[in-house]
MITOR-592544 format. One line per 8 residues: number of its first residue (from 1); their letters; for each residue x, y, z of C-alpha. Coordinates in pm, 1 decimal, m for minus. Example, Ala and Ser with C-alpha at 12.3 -4.5 7.8 and 13.67 -1.06 7.14 Angstrom:
// residues 2
1> as> 1230.0,m450.0,780.0 | 1367.0,m106.0,714.0;
This chain:
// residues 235
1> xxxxxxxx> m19951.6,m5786.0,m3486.8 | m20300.8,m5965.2,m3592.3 | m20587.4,m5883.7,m3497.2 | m20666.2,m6017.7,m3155.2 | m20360.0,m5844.5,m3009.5 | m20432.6,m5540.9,m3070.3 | m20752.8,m5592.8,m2969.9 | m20643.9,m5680.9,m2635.5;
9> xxxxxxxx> m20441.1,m5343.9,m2620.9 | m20750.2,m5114.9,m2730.2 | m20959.2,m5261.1,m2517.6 | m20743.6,m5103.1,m2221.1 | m20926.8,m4752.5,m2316.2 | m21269.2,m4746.1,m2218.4 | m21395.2,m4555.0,m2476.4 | m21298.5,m4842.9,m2761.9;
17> xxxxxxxx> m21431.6,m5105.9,m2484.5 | m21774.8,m4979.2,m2490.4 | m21820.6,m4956.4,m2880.1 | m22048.9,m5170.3,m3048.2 | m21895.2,m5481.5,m3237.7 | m21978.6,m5369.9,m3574.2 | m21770.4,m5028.5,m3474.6 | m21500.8,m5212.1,m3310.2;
25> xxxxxxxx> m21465.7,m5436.7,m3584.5 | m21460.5,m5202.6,m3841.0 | m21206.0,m5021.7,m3675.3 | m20977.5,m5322.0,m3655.6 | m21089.3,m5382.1,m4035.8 | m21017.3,m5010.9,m4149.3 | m20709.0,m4887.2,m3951.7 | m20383.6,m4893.2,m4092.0;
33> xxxxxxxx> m20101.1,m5034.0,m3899.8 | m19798.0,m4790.1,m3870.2 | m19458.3,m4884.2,m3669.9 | m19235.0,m4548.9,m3583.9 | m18915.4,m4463.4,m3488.0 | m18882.0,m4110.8,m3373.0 | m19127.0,m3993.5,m3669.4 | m19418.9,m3691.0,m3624.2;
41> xxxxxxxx> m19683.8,m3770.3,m3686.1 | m19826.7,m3445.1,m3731.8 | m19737.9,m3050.5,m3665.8 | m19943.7,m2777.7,m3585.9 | m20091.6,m2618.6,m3883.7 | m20091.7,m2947.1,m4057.8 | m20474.1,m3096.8,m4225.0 | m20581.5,m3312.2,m4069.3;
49> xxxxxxxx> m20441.8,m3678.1,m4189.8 | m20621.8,m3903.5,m3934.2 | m20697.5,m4077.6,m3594.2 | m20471.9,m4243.8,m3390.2 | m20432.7,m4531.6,m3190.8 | m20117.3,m4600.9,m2967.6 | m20033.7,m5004.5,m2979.3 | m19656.7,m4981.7,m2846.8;
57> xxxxxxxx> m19423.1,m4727.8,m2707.0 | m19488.9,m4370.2,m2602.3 | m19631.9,m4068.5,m2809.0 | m19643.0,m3714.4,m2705.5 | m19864.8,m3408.1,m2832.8 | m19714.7,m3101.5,m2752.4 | m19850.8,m2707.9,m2807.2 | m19633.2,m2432.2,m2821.0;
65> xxxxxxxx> m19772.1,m2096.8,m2741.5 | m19714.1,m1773.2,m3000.5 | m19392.3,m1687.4,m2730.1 | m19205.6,m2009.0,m2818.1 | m19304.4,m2207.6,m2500.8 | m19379.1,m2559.0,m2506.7 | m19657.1,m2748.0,m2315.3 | m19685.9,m3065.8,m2310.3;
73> xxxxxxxx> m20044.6,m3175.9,m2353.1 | m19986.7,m3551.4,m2332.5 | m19766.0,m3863.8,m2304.7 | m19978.4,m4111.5,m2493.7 | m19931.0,m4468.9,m2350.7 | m20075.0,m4807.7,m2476.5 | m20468.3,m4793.0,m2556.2 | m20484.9,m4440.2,m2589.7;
81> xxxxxxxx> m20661.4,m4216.9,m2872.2 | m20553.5,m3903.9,m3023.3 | m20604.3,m3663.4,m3333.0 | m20979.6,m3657.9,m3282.6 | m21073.7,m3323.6,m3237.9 | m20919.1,m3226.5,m3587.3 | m21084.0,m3509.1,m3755.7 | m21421.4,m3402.6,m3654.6;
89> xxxxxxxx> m21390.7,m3062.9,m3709.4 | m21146.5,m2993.1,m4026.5 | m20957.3,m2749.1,m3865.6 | m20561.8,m2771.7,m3895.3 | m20379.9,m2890.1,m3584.7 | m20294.4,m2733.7,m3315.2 | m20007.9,m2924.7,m3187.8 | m19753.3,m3131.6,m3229.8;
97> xxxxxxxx> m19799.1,m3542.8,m3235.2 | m19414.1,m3751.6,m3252.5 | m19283.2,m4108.9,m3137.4 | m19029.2,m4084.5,m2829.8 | m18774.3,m4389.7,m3023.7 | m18997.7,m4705.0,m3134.9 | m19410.4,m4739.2,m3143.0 | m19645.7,m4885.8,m3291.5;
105> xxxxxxxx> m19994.6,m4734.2,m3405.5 | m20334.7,m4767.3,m3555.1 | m20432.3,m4485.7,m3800.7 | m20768.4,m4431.4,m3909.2 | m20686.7,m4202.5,m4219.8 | m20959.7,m3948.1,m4356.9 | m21100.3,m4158.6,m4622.7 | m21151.8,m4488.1,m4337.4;
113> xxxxxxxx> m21301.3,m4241.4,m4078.9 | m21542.4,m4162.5,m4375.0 | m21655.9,m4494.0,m4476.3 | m21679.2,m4581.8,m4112.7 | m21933.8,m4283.0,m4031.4 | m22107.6,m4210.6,m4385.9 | m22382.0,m4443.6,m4312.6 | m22433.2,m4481.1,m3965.8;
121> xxxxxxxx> m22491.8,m4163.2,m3716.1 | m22454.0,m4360.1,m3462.7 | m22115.4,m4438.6,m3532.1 | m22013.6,m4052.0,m3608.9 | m22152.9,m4005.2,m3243.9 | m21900.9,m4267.2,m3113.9 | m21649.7,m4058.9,m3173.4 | m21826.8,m3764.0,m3052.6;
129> xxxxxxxx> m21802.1,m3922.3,m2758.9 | m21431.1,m4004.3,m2767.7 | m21406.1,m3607.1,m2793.5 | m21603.5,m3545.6,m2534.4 | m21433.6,m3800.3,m2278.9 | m21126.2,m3623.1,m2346.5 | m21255.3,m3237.3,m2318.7 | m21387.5,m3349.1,m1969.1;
137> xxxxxxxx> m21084.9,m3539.7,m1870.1 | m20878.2,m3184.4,m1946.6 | m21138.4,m2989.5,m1759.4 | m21168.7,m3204.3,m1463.3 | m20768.0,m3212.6,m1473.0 | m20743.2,m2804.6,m1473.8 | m21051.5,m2741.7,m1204.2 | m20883.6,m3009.4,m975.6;
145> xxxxxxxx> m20555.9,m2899.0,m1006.6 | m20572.3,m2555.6,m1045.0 | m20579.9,m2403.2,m720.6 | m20362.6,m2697.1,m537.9 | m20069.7,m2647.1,m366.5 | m19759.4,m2807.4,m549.0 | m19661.4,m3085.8,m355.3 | m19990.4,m3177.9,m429.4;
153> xxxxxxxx> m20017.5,m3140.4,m760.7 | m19681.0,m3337.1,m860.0 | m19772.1,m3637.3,m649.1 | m20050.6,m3666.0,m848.3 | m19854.2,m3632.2,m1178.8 | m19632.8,m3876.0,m1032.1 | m19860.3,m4110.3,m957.5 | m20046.0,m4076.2,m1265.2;
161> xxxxxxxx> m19721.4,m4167.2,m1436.6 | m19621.8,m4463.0,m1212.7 | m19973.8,m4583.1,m1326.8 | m19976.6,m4544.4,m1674.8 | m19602.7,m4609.9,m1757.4 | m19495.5,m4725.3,m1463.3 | m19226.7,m5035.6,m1396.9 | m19172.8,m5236.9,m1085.5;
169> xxxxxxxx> m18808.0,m5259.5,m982.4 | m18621.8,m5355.8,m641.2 | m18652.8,m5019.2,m538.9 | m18937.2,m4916.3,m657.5 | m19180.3,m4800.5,m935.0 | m18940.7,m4676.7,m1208.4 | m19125.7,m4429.6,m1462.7 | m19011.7,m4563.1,m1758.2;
177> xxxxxxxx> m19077.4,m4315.3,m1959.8 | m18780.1,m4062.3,m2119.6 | m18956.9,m3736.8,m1937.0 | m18729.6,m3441.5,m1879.4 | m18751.2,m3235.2,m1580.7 | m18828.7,m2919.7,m1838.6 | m19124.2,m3172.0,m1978.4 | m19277.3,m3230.3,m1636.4;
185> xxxxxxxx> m19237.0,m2908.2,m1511.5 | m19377.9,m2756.6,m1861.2 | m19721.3,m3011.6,m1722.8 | m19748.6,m2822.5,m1414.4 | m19702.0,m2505.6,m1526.4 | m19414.4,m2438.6,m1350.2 | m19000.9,m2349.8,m1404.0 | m18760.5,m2688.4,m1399.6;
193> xxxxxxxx> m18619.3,m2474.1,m1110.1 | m18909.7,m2447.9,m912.9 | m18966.9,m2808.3,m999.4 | m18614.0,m2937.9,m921.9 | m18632.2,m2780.7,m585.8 | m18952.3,m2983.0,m492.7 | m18815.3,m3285.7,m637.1 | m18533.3,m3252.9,m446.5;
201> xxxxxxxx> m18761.2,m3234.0,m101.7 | m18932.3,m3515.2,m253.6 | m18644.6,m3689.4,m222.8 | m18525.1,m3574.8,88.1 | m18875.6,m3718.1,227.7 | m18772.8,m4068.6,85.2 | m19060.1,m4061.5,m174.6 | m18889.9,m4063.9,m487.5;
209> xxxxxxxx> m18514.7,m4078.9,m627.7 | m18410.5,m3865.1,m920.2 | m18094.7,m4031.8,m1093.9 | m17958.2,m3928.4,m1446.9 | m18260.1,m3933.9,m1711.4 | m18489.6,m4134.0,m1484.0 | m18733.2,m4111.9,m1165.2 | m18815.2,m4403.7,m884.2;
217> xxxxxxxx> m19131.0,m4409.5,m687.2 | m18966.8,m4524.1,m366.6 | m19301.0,m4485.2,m130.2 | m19587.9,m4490.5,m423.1 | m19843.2,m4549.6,m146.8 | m19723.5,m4221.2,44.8 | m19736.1,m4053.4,m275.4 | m20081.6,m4184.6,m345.2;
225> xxxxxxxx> m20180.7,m4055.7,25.8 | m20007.1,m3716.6,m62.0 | m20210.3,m3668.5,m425.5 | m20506.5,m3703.2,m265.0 | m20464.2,m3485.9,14.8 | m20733.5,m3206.3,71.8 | m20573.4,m2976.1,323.2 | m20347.0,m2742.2,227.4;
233> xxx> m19968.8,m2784.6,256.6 | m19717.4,m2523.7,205.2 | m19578.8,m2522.1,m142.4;
């Protein structure tokens, strides 16, 4: 993919939009070009070996707690960053970062980050920033959502995912993304039961339709009316 492309992808993340040229460019110039096919990228406990960039397909970062469960802390789509806070503060990982089938990526390894920050501060303080964007974006997420009754809280994971990897079909917004019920409910912090059984209202409601391994928004305006909703409903 040259140059301009992927360009055109970044620039979907605000964070790479706003960089300075120079940055930007060096970025472009620095980054290593990786294509995937189910590989990990890295596992918790692992050095860090670099920033990402997703150009194609989906990535996810999971964390699993010292119990054995899994949470899953993101499903990376086009644009998106990840692997920062590692890189900027040597620690090992702390989760889990693989390809769901075939992707693309940028990779800014250890040595690239370096020459791209040695000998400007203002470019270390880019990707400060980048950090800091996504600590608030987790914060804000958690406050917001914490104390929401469900319903509310998966229409706005639903939505969120119509948005981001979202498909127009006939009947709908297909999520086209290969997201198990144990997955989503593992986002909400939840049981697939308890999860299944909303879905299933959901569905009754006309809003979505589950079939085998996928999900259709069939009222994504309803559902956008639902996820912002402020009174309470009953879970």
């Amino acid at each position: 993919m040259d140059k301009a492309a992927l360009r055109t992808v970044l620039e979907q993340n605000p964070w790479f939009a706003s960089l300075p040229p120079t940055l930007s460019a060096g970025i472009l110039r620095e980054a290593r070009f990786r294509r995937l096919d189910g590989d990990t990228l890295y596992r918790e406990g692992d050095e860090p070996n670099g920033l990402y960039a997703l150009i194609e397909g989906e990535i996810r970062v999971v964390q699993t707690t010292p119990e054995g469960r899994s949470a899953l802390l993101l499903v990376a789509g086009p644009g998106a960053w990840f692997g920062e806070s590692s890189m900027l503060d040597g620690k090992t990982r702390h989760s889990d970062a693989f390809a769901v089938g075939k992707a693309s990526i940028l990779q800014l390894t250890p040595a690239a980050f370096a020459r791209l920050t040695r000998d400007d501060t203002t470019h270390y303080a880019r990707f400060v920033q980048l950090l800091g964007m996504q600590y608030r974006r987790a914060i804000d997420y958690i406050v917001n959502t914490a104390n929401l009754p469900l319903p509310i809280r998966l229409a706005q994971r639903l939505a969120g995912l119509g948005h981001r990897h979202g498909r127009k079909t006939r009947g709908g917004i297909l999520i086209d993304v290969k997201l198990s019920q144990t997955d989503l409910a593992n986002t909400l912090g939840i049981s697939r039961q308890t999860l299944n059984r909303q879905l299933k209202k959901f569905e009754a409601d006309g809003l979505i339709s589950v079939g085998y391994a996928e999900l259709t928004l069939r009222k994504p305006a309803a559902l956008e009316r639902l996820a912002h909703a402020v009174a309470p409903l009953p879970v």
